[in-house]
VOGU-3710 file (C-alpha; in Angstrom, 3 decimals, decimal comma):
1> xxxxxxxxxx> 80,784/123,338/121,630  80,625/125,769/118,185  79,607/128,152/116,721  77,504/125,697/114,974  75,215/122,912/115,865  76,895/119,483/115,686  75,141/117,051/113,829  74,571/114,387/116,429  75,599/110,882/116,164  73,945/108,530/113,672
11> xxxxxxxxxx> 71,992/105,241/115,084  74,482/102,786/112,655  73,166/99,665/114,041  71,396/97,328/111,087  69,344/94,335/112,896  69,422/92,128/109,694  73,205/92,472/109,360  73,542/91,928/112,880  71,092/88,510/112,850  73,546/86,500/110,497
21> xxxxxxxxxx> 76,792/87,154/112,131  78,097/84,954/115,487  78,628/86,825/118,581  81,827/87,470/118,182  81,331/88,845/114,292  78,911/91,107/116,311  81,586/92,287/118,333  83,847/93,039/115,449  80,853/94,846/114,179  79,757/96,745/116,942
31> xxxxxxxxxx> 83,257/97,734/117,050  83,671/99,023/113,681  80,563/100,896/113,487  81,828/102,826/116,621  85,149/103,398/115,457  83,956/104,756/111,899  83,333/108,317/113,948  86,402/109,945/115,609  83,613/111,734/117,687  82,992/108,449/119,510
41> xxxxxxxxxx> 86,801/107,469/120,235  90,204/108,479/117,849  92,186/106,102/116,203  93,762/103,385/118,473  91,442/104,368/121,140  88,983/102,892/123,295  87,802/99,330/123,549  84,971/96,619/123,346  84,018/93,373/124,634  81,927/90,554/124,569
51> xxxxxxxxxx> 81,408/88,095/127,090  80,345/84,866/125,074  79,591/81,298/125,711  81,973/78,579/123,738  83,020/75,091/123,740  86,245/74,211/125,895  88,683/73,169/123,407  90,072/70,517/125,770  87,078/69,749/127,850  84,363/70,185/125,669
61> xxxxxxxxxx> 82,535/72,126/128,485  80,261/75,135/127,731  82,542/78,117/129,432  82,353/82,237/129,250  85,071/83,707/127,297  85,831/87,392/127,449  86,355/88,476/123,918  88,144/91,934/124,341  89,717/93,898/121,957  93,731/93,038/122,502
71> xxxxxxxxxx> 96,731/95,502/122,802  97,484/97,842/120,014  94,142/97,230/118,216  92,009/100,235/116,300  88,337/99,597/116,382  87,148/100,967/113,421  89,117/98,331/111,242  89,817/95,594/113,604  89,407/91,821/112,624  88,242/89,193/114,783
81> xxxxxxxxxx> 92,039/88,361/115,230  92,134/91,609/116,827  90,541/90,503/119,858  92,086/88,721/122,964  90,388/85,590/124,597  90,255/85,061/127,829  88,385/82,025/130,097  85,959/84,659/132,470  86,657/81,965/135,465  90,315/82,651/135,491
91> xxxxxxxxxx> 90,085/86,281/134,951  88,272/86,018/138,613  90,598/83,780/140,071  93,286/86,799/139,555  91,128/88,409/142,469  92,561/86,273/144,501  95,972/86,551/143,705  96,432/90,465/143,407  98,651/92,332/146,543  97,804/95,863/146,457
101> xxxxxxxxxx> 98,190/98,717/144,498  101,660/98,664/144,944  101,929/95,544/142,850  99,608/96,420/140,045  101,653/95,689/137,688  102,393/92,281/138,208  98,547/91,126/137,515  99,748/91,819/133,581  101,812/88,889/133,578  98,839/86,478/134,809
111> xxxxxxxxxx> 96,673/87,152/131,564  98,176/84,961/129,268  97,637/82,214/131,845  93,983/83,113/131,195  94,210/82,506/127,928  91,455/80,760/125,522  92,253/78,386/122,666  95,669/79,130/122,247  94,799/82,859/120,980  98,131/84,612/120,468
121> xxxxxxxxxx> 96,583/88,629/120,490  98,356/90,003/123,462  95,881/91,141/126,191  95,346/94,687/126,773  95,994/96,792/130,301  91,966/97,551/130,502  91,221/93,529/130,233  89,773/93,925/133,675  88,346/96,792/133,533  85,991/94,593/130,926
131> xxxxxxxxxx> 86,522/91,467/132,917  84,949/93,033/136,085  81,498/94,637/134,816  78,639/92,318/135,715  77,419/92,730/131,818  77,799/90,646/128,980  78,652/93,550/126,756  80,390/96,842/126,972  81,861/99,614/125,122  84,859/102,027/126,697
141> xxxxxxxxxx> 85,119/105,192/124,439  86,805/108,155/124,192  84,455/110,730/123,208  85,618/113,803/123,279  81,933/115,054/124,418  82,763/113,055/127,575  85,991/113,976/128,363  85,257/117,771/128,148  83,014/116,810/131,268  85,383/114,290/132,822
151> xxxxxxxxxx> 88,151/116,707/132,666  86,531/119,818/134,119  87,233/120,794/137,468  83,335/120,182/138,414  83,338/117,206/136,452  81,666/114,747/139,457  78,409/117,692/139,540  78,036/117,752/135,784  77,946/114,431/135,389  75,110/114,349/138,032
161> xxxxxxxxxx> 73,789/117,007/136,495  73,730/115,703/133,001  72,492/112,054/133,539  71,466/111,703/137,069  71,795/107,450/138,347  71,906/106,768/134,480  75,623/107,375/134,446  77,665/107,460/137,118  81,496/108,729/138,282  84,554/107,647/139,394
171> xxxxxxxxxx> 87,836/109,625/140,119  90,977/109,491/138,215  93,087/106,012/138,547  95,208/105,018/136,131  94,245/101,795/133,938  94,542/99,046/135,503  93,866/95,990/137,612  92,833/98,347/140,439  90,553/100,554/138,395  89,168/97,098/137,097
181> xxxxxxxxxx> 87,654/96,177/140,936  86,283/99,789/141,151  83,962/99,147/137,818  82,984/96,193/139,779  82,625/97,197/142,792  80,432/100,525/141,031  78,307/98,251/139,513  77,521/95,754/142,211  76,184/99,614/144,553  74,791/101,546/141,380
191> xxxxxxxxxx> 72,949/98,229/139,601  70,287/100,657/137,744  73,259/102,831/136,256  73,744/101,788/132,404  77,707/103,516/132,246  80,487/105,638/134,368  82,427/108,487/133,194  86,097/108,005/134,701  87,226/111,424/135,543  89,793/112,573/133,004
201> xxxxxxxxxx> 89,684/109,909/131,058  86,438/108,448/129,122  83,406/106,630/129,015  81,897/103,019/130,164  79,234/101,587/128,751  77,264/98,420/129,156  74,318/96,042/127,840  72,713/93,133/128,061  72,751/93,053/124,820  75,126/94,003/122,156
211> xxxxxxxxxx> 72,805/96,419/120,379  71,488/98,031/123,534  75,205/98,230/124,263  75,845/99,964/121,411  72,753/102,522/121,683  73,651/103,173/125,189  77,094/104,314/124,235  75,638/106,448/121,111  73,055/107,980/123,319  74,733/108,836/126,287
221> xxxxxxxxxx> 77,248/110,451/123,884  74,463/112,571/122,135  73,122/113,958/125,450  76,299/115,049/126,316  76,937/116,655/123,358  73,383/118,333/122,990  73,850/119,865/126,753  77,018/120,823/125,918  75,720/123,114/123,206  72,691/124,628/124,859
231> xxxxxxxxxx> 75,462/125,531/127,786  78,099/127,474/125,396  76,081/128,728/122,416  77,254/132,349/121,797  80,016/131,964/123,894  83,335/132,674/122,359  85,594/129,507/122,744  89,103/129,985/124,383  88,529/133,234/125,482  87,988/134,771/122,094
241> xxxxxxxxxx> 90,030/135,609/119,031  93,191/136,976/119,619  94,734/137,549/116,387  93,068/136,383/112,756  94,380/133,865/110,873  96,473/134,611/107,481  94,727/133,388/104,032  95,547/129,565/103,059  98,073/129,944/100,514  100,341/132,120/103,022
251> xxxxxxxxxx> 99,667/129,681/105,659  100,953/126,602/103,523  103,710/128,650/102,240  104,730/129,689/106,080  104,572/125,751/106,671  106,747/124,969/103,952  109,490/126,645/105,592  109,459/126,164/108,941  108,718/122,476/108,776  112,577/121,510/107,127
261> xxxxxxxxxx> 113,440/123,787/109,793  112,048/122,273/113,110  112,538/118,796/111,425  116,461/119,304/111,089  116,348/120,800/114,305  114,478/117,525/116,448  116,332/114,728/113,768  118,747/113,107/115,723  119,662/109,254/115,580  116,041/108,956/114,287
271> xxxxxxxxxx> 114,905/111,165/111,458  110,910/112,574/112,281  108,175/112,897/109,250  105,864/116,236/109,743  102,067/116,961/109,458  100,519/120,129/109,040  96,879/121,126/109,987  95,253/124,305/109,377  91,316/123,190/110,120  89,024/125,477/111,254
281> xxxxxxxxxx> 89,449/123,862/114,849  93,476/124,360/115,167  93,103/127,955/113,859  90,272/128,668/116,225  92,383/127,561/118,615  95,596/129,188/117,732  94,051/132,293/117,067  92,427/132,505/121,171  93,471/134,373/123,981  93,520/131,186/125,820
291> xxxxxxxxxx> 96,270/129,619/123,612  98,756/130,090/126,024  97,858/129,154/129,437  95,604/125,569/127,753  98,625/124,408/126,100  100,751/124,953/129,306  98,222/122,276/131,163  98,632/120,019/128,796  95,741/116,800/127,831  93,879/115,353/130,261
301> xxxxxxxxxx> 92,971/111,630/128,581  95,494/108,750/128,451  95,827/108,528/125,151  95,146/111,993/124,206  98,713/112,217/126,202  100,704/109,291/124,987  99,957/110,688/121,666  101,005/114,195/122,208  103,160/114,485/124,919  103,201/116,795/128,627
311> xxxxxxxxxx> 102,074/119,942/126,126  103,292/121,453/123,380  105,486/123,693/121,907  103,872/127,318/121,110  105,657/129,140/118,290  105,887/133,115/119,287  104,105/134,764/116,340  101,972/137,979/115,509  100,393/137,043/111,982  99,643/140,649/111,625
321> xxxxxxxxxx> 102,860/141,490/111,698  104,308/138,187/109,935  108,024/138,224/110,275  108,754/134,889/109,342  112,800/135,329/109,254  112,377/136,474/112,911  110,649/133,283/113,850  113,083/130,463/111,835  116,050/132,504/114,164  114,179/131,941/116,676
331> xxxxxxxxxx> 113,654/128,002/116,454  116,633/126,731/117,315  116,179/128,546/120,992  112,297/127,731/121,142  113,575/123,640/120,497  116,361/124,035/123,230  114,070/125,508/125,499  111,523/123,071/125,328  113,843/120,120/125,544  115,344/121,481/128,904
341> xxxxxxxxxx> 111,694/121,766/130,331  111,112/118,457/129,374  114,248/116,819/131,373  113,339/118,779/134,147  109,755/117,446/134,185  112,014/113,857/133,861  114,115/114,399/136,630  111,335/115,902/138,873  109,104/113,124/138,225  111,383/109,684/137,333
351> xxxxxxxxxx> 111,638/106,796/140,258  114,640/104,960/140,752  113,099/101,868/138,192  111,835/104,576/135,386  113,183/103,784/131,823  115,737/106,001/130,675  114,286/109,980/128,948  112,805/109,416/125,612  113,062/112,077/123,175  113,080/115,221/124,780
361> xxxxxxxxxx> 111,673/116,960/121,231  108,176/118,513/121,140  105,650/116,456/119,085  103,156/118,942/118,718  103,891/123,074/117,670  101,195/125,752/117,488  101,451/128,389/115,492  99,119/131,486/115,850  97,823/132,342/112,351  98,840/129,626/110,718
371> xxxxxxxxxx> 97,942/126,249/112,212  99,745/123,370/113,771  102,776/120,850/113,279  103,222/117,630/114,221  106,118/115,137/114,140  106,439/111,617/115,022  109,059/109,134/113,516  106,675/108,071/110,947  104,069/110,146/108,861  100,981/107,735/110,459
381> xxxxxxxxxx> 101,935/108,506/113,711  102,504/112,166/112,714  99,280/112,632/111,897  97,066/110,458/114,342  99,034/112,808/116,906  97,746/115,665/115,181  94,308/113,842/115,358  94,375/113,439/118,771  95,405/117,175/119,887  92,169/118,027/117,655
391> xxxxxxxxxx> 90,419/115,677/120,145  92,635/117,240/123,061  91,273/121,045/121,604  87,515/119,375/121,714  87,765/118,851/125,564  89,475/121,777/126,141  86,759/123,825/124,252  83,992/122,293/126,242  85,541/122,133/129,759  86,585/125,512/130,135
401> xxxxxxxxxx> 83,226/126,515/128,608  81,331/125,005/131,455  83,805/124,730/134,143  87,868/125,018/134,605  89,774/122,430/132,406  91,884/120,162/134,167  94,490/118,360/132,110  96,510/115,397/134,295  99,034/116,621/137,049  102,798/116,025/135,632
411> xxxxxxxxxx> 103,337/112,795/138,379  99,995/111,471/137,027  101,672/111,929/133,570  104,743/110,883/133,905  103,614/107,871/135,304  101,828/107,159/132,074  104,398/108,202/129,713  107,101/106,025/131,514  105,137/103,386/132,607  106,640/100,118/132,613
421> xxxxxxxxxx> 104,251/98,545/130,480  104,285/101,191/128,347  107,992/100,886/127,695  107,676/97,276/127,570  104,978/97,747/124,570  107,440/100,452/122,998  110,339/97,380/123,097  108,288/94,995/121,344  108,317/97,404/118,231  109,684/95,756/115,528
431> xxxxxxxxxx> 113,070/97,399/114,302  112,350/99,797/111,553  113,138/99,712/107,893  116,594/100,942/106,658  114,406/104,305/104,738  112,467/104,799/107,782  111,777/108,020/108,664  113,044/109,877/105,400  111,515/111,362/102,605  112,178/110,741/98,719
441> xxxxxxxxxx> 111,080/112,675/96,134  111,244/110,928/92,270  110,779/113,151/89,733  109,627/111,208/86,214  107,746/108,706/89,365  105,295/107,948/87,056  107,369/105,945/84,914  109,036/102,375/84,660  112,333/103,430/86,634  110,434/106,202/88,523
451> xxxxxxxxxx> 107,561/103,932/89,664  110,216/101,002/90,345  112,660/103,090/92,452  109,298/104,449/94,452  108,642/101,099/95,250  111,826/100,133/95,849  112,038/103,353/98,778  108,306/102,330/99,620  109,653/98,923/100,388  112,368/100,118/102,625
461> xxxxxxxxxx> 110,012/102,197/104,418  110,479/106,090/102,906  107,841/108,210/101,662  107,741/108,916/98,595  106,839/112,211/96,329  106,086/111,245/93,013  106,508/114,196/90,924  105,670/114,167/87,006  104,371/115,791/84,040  101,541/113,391/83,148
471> xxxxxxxxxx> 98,635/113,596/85,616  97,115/110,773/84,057  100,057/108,683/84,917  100,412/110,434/87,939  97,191/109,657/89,177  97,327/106,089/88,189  100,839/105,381/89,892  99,470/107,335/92,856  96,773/105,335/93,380  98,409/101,798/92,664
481> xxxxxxxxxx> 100,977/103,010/95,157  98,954/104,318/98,291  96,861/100,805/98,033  100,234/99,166/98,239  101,734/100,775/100,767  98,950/102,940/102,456  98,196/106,376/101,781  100,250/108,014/104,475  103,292/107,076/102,579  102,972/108,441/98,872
491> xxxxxxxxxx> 101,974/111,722/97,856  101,747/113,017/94,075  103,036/116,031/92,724  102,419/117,160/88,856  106,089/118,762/87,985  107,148/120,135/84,827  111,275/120,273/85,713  111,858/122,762/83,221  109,632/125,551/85,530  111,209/127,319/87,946
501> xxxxxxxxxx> 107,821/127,999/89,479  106,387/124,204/89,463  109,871/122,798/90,915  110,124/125,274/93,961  105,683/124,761/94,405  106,263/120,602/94,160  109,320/120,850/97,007  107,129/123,379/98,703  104,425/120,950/98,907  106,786/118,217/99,581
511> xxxxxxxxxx> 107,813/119,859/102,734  103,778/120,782/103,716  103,197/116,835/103,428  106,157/115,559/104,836  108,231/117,953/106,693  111,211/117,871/104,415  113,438/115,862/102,159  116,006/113,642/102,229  116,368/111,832/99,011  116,446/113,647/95,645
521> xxxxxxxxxx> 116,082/110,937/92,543  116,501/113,129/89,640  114,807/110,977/86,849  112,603/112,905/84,364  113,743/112,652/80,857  113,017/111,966/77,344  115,028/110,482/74,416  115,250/112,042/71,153  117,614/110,776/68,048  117,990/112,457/65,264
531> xxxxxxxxxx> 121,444/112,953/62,493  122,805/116,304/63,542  121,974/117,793/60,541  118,060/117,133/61,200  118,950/117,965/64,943  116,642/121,382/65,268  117,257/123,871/67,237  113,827/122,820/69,052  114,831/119,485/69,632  118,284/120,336/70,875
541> xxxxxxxxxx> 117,131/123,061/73,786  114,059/119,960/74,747  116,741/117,821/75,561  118,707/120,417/77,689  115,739/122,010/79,267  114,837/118,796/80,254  117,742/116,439/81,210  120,749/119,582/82,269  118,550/122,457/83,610  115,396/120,697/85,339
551> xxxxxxxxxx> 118,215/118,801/86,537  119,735/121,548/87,972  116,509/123,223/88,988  115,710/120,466/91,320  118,707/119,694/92,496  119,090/123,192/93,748  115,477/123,231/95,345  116,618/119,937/97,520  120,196/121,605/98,047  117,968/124,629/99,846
561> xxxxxxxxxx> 116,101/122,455/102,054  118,925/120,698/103,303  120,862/123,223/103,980  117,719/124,445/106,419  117,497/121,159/107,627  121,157/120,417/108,157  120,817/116,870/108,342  122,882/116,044/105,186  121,072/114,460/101,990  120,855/112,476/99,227
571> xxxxxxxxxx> 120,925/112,982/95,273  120,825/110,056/93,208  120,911/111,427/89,374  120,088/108,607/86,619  121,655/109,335/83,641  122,715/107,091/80,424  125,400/105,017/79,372  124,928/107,839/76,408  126,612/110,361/79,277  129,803/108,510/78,824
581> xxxxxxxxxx> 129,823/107,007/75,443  128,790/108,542/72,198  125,983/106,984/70,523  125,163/107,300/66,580  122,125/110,322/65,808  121,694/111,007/69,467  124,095/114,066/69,757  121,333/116,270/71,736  120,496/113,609/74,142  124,388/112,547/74,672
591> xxxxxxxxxx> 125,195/116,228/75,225  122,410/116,470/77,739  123,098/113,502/80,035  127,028/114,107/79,639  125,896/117,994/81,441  123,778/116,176/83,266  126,593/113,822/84,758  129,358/116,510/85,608  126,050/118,282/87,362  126,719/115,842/89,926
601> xxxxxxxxxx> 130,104/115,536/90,031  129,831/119,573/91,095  127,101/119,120/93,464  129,153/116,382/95,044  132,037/119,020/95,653  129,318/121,526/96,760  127,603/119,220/99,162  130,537/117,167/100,880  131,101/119,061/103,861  127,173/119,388/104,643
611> xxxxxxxxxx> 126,763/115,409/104,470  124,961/115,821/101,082  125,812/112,985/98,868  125,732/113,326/95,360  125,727/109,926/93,162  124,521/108,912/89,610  123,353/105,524/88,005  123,382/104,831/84,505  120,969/102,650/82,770  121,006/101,070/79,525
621> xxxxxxxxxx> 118,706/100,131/77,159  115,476/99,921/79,638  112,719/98,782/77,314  110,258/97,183/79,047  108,045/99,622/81,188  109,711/102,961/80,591  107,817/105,600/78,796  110,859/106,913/77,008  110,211/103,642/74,737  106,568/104,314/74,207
631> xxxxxxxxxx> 106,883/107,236/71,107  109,300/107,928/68,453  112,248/107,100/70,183  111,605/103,373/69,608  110,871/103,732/66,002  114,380/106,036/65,798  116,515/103,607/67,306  115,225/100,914/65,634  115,928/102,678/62,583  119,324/103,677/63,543
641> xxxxxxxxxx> 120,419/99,718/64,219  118,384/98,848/61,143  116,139/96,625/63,008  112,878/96,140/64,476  110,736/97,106/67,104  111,002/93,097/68,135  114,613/93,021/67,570  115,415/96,074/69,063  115,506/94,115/72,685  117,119/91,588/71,985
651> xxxxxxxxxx> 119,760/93,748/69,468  120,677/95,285/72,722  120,661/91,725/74,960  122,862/90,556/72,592  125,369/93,679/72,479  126,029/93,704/76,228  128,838/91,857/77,585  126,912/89,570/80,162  124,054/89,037/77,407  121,291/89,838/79,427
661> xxxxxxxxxx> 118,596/92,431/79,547  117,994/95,472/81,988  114,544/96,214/83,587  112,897/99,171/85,704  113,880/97,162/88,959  117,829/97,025/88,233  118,338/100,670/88,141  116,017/100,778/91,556  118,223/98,735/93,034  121,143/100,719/92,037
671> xxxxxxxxxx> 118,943/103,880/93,054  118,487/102,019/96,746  121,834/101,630/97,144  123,106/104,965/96,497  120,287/106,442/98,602  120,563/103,998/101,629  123,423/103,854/104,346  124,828/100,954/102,221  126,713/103,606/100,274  127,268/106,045/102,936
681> xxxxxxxxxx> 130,881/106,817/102,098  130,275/107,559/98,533  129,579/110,142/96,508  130,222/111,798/92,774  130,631/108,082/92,116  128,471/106,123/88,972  127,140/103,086/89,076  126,177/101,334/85,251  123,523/99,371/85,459  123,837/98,337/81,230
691> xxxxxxxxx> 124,687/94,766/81,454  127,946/95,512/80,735  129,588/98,089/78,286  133,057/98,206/77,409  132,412/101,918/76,300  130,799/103,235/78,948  133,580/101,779/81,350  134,514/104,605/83,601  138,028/106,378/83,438
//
């Protein structure tokens, strides 16, 4: 299917693993081990299923329970809670009680009555299509192999061609209860066949066995693939190369300004998170002469579509002659236009019952030259739909190589996307987070309040940019982080505020990962004291390189991509109780955060009437976990209050009004609130978060 030999899938299967688990820990495994390759089905995708022997709860009876992997599941990290259980007799009793095709959708509700041992894991629409194969095991799949065969116009001949009675064919049907009783019914005529290919859609797969399962599925895949690449080596894919592609660093830096862009422009009530890809598959795709007229048809699998949408939006651009100011003008047109095809598509294809049009917005754009961009309303989703149009490319590679690629007509679609179930699933979604959906960058996010704020955003369902000087740090708080919360979420960025060059690169990067930005917390600083006398010149232009013009320098960087975004924004500044009262030997660092705080009151002026918020919190005394504390500072202060290191603390405990002392987590909270809706009519407004101050008391 390339210009280079695909290595073909690996035989995973381990015998002694396999002998000490119980059936349904085999399932699990055999599940895993074919979800760990996106070549054998993408994330979310396919399904498995055991048909096991168990002790009746109530009646003590031996009965068969369909184990089958339940709604909403992946398979290559699924649990055994993953799985649905269902008693096998009633599952055939539902024969009985089904009307017609007319009424598929009512069998759905009958599952749960079919449920075994209480087991809450929601059943999945392909239950019987597991329920209904005569075999104790079997494996559906979504190779991509496959579906570059199911979805060509000849797809029926090459599937006879390719396998002969091994594998056999049905036509396109929709998952269901229906398609369930034409498995069955193709197994009861075809008994020698070992798995169907369902014609623009995937792969079935059975055993008597759950390792002969599994090598049935691996090997049927492998054939496919191997005759797929005797039948297109030295072809040129899509037609052949169009235009090139331009070098990497122009690509990312093309990305990192038309993502804000498209992202303001599709941000409604729901704020989407971007993903860029620039693989060697995208570009080859991209870069065809075939670009145009594929997209237009759209994918051809189920869940290639739900992920991706009718098709997707193609971005007008010659990358030899790269006139990038030509193509943001031309966005805003390109979004309209695609949004009125869509609710025509709606209103051609809706039925008097249909749920009400979704979001008309593209969720995939191609990009000759440069790549693709995705966008979903969380950066997971984002990129899984990016995943999936990489699968979609796959098939489309292969089909049109050996045949005419079919994708699914727009009823057939339409039916999917606004399928009753489907909406039903999409309504069970839990509500999302008050951050969801919107992008923070922190710089200093290595440190106590930078790393407590992130998690405080993380918590509340942002993503976060973590943007410091000290890559160890970095690194370290990255890592803790993405465990946490899950790699999609947190991205690192070394930043030295006080470069022009490594401020507009880490919101340039920013905007590759994420799509944008939509919280600025302004953090990075250092503490310095000093009499005035010993105050060197040195020491005084640190503190203002540091806390007044990286302030400004990033502030200005997030002011330009919201402006292109114009969907308002957020700055949170954190400044010092030292902004607004004078503090003994400290004269550089007062000066600094006192610029630092009017900064903000200007930028709240400059960003009012664009929705840009501008706010600042001021700590106090935040010794435990803040690297400020960790060097001379400590030993200065300590010095200056003629105390020590132990007493400092409590020296400051004791000084506030309320007597209490102020951690990493108070000024997140303060930070939250400022950059959640929960302060939505404020801004140049400061928040102390000192314990109380009688000197730092606003005026």
């Amino acid at each position: 299917m390339s210009s280079t030999a695909p290595q073909r899938l690996q035989n995973l299967w381990d015998d002694a693993r396999a002998a000490g688990l119980t059936e349904p820990e085999r399932l699990v495994y055999r599940s895993n081990i074919l979800g760990s390759d996106k070549r054998v089905t993408n994330y979310g995708g396919g399904n498995t299923s055991s048909k096991i022997i168990q002790k009746d709860p109530l009646t003590g009876e031996d009965v068969e329970v369909l184990w089958v992997k339940g709604s909403g599941g992946d398979s290559a990290s699924i649990k055994l809670d993953g799985f649905a259980t269902l008693y096998m007799d009633k599952l055939r009793a539902l024969k009985g009680l089904y009307r017609g095709l007319a009424h598929e959708d009512e069998m759905v509700g009958y599952l749960p009555h079919a449920t075994f041992n209480l087991n809450p894991r929601a059943a999945s629409i392909d239950t019987p299509l597991h329920a209904y194969v005569p075999h104790a095991f079997v494996d559906h799949m979504h190779p991509d192999a496959i579906i570059a065969i199911a979805a060509s116009k000849d797809s029926k001949a090459l599937t006879r061609e390719i396998f002969g009675d091994e594998i056999g064919w049905l036509p396109w049907k929709r998952p269901g209860f229906e398609l369930g009783l034409w498995l069955g019914k193709f197994c009861e005529e075809h008994p020698e066949a070992k798995g169907v290919i369902l014609e623009s859609h995937g792969l079935f797969t059975w055993g008597d066995t759950p390792r002969e399962c599994y090598e049935q599925t691996i090997n049927t895949i492998n054939k496919a693939m191997a005759w797929l690449e005797g039948k297109t080596a030295g072809k040129p894919a899509f037609g052949g190369e169009a235009v090139k592609s331009l070098p990497a660093d122009e690509r990312r830096a093309i990305a990192a300004r038309l993502m804000p862009k498209i992202r303001g422009l599709i941000s409604g009530e729901t704020r989407m998170l971007g993903h860029f890809d620039d693989s060697a598959a995208v570009l080859e795709f991209v870069n065809s002469r075939n670009l145009g007229p594929l997209a237009a048809l759209g994918t051809s699998c189920p869940d290639h579509f739900l992920r991706t949408k009718i098709r997707p939006l193609v971005i007008a651009f010659d990358p030899a002659k790269p006139d990038i100011d030509a193509v943001v003008a031309g966005l805003e047109k390109a979004t309209a236009d695609y949004r009125a095809d869509y609710e025509g598509y709606y209103n051609r294809c809706k039925h008097p019952d249909s749920p009400a049009l979704r979001d008309p917005n593209a969720v995939v754009y191609l990009m000759p030259g440069v790549g693709m961009f995705t966008f979903a309303k969380d950066k997971a989703t984002a990129r899984i739909s990016g995943e999936f149009y990489v699968n979609a490319i796959n098939v489309m590679r292969g089909a049109s190589a050996v045949s005419t690629y079919q994708g699914l007509s727009e009823q057939e679609a339409f039916d999917i996307e606004y399928w009753s179930l489907e909406e039903a699933k999409l309504q069970r979604m839990p509500k999302p987070k008050a951050l969801a959906g919107q992008i923070a960058l922190v710089t200093g996010g290595a440190g106590g309040i930078g790393k407590a704020t992130a998690i405080r955003l993380l918590r509340e369902g942002a993503c976060v940019v973590l943007a410091d000087i000290d890559e160890t740090a970095l690194e370290a708080a990255n890592d803790e982080l993405g465990k946490a919360f899950g790699k999609d979420v947190v991205r690192p960025v070394k930043m030295n505020v006080t470069s022009e060059a490594a401020v507009i690169a880490g919101f340039a990067n920013t905007a590759v990962e994420f799509g944008g930005i939509d919280i600025l917390v302004s953090n990075a600083g250092l503490a310095s004291s000093a009499p005035i006398e010993e105050t060197t010149l040195e020491l005084w232009n640190k503190n203002m390189d540091i806390l007044s013009t990286g302030y400004f320098l990033v502030s200005r960087e997030a002011f330009r991509m919201f402006r292109a975004q114009k969907i308002g924004g957020n700055v949170v500044f954190v400044a010092s109780k030292n902004g607004l009262a004078a503090s003994p030997n400290a004269a550089a660092y007062c000066t600094a955060k006192a610029a630092e705080i009017h900064l903000a009151r200007c930028l709240a002026l400059e960003g009012a009437s664009e929705q840009i918020r501008v706010n600042v919190v001021n700590p106090d005394a935040v010794l435990r976990g803040s690297k400020i504390w960790a060097g001379e500072w400590l030993e200065q202060r300590a010095s200056t209050y003629k105390t020590d290191k132990e007493g400092l603390e409590e020296m400051y405990r004791q000084r506030s009004m309320l007597k209490l002392s102020v951690f990493p987590e108070d000024i997140a909270e303060a930070i939250y609130f400022f950059a959640s809706d929960m302060s939505a009519k404020s801004t140049g407004n400061i928040i102390n978060v000192d314990a109380g101050n009688a000197q730092s008391f606003t005026r």
